[in-house]
C-alpha positions as CSV (number, residue, x, y, z in Angstrom):
1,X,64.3,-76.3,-69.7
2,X,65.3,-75.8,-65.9
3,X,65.5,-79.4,-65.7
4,X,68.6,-79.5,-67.8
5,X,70.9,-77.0,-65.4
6,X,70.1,-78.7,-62.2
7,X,72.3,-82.4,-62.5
8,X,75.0,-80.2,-64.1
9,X,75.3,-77.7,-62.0
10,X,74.8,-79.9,-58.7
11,X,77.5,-82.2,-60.6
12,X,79.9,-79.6,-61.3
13,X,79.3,-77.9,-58.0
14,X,80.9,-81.4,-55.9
15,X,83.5,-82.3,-58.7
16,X,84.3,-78.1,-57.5
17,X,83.7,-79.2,-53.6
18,X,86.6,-82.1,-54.1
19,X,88.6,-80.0,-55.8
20,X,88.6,-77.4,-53.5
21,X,89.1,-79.8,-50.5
22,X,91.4,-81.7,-52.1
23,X,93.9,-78.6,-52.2
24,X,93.3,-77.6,-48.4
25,X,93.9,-80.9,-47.3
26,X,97.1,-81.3,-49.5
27,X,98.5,-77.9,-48.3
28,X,97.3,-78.9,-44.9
29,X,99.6,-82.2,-45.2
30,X,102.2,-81.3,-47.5
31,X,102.9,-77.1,-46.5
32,X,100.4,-75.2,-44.6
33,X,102.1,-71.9,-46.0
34,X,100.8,-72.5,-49.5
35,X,96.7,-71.6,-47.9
36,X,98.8,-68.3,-46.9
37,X,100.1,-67.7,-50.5
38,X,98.5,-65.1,-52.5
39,X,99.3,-67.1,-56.0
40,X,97.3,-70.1,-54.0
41,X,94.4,-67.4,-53.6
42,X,94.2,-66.3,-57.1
43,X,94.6,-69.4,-58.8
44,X,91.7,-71.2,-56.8
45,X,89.4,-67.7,-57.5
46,X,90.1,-68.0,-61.4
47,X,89.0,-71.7,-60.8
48,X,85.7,-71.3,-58.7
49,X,84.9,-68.8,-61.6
50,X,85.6,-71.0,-64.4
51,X,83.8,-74.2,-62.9
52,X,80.3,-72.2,-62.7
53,X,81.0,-70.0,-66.5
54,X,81.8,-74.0,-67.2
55,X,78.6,-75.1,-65.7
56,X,76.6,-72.7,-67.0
57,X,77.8,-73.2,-70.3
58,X,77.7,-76.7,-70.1
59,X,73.9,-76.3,-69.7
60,X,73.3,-73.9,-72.4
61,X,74.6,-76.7,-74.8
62,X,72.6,-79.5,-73.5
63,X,69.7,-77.1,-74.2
64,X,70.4,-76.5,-78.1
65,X,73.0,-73.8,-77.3
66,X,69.9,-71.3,-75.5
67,X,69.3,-70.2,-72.2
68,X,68.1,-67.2,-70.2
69,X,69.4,-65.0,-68.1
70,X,67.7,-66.9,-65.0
71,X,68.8,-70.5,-66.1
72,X,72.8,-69.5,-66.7
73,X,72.9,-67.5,-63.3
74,X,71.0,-70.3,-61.9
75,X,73.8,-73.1,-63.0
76,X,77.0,-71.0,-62.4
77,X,75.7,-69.9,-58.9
78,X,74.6,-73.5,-57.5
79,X,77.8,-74.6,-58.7
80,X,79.6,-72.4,-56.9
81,X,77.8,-72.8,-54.0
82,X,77.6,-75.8,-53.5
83,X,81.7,-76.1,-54.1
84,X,82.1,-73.5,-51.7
85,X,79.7,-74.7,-48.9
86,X,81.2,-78.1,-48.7
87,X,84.6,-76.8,-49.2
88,X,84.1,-74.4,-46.1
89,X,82.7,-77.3,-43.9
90,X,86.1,-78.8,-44.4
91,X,88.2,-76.2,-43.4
92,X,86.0,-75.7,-40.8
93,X,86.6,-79.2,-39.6
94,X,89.8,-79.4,-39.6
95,X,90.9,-76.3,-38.7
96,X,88.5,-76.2,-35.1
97,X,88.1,-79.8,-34.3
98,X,90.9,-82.0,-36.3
99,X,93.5,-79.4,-35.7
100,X,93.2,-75.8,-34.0
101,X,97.0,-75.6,-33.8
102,X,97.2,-75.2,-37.8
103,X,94.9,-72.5,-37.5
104,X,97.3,-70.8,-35.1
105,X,100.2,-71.6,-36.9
106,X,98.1,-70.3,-40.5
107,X,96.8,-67.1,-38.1
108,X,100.4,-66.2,-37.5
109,X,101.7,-66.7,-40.9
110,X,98.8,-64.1,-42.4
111,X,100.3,-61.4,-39.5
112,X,103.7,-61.9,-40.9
113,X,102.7,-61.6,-44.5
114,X,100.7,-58.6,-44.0
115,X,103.1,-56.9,-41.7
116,X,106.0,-57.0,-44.5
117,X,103.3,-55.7,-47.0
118,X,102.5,-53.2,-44.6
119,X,106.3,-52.4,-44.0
120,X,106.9,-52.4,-47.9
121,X,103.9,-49.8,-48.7
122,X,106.0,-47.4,-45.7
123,X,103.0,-47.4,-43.1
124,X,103.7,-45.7,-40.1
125,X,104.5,-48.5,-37.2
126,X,101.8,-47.3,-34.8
127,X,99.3,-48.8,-38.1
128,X,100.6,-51.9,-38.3
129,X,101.0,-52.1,-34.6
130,X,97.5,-51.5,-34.2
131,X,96.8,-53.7,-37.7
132,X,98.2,-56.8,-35.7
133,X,96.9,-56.1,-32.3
134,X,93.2,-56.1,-34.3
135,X,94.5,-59.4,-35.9
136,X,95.9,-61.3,-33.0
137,X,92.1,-61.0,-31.4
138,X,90.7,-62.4,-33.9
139,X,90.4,-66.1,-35.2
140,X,89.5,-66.1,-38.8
141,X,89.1,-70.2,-38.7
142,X,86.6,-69.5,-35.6
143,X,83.1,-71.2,-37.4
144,X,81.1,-67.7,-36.9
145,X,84.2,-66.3,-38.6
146,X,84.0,-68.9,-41.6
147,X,80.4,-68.7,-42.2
148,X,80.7,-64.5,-42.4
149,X,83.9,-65.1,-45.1
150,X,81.5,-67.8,-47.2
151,X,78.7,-65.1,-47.0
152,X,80.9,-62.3,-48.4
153,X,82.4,-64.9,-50.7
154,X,78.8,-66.1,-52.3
155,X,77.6,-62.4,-52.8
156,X,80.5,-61.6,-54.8
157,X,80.8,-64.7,-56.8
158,X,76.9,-63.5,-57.3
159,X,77.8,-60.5,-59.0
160,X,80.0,-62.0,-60.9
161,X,77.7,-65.0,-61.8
162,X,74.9,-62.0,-63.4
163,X,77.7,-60.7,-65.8
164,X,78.3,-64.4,-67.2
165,X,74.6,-64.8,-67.0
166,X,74.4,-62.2,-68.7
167,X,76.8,-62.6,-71.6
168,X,76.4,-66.5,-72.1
169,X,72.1,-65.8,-72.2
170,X,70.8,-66.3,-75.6
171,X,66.7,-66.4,-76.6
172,X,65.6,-69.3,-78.7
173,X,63.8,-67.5,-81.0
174,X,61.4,-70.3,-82.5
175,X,60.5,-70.0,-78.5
176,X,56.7,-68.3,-77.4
């Protein structure tokens, strides 16, 4: 039944990719600030997550409503991925070659926002001094950068992909 999961997930995974692109290149054009925006953040998690428990449920129904634990991991994950993978080669096109100066202008904006958070939880000065001095070193568009943030980001979609694997799985029991 493998078959089934693999033109879903790899369809739902670029309709994902697009999406995702779609709204870095919009807040790239229309207001960088919004790929600052914590609201921005959430809202695109809650819809990675829901295009791969889609995905994965998607392909339990074109299989009679069963699937194991290895097929609905299987579909949500390559969804993800593959949304993920191609949305992070965009960002990393545009923010190193099209246009490094939005990734200085973005680099600033995430120093500002953390240093009010910072201010507002009362940290002493010499931490956020030293918070911003580590942040000013780095470049989080910086490829290496991007490719260690898509690692982290894959793992923990991962767990989260064997929890909906495991709820959505469901043994056909006419099955050997």
């Amino acid at each position: 039944m493998e078959h089934t999961s693999k033109p879903i997930s790899a369809n739902y995974g670029i309709y994902l990719a697009l999406f995702l692109s779609a709204i870095t290149i919009l807040a790239y054009v229309i207001n960088l600030e919004w790929l600052t925006s914590v609201w921005v953040g959430v809202g695109l998690f809650v819809v990675i997550i829901a295009f791969g428990i889609f995905a994965a449920a998607k392909t339990k129904s074109a299989q009679n409503g069963f699937i194991s634990f290895k097929e609905a991991f299987t579909s949500y994950f390559k969804t993800i991925a593959i949304g993920v993978l191609i949305s992070s080669a965009v960002s990393i096109v545009l923010f190193n070659f099209i246009d490094p100066e939005a990734a200085e202008f973005l680099k600033q904006q995430v120093i500002e926002k953390s240093t009010q958070m910072m201010e507002n939880f009362g940290a002493p000065q010499e931490a956020i001094d030293q918070a911003v001095a580590d942040m000013q070193e780095q470049n989080q568009f910086e490829t290496v950068n991007q490719l260690k943030s898509l690692a982290f980001q894959l793992v923990f979609y991962a767990v989260i992909g064997l929890i909906v694997a495991l709820i959505l799985k469901k043994t056909d029991p006419d099955a050997n």
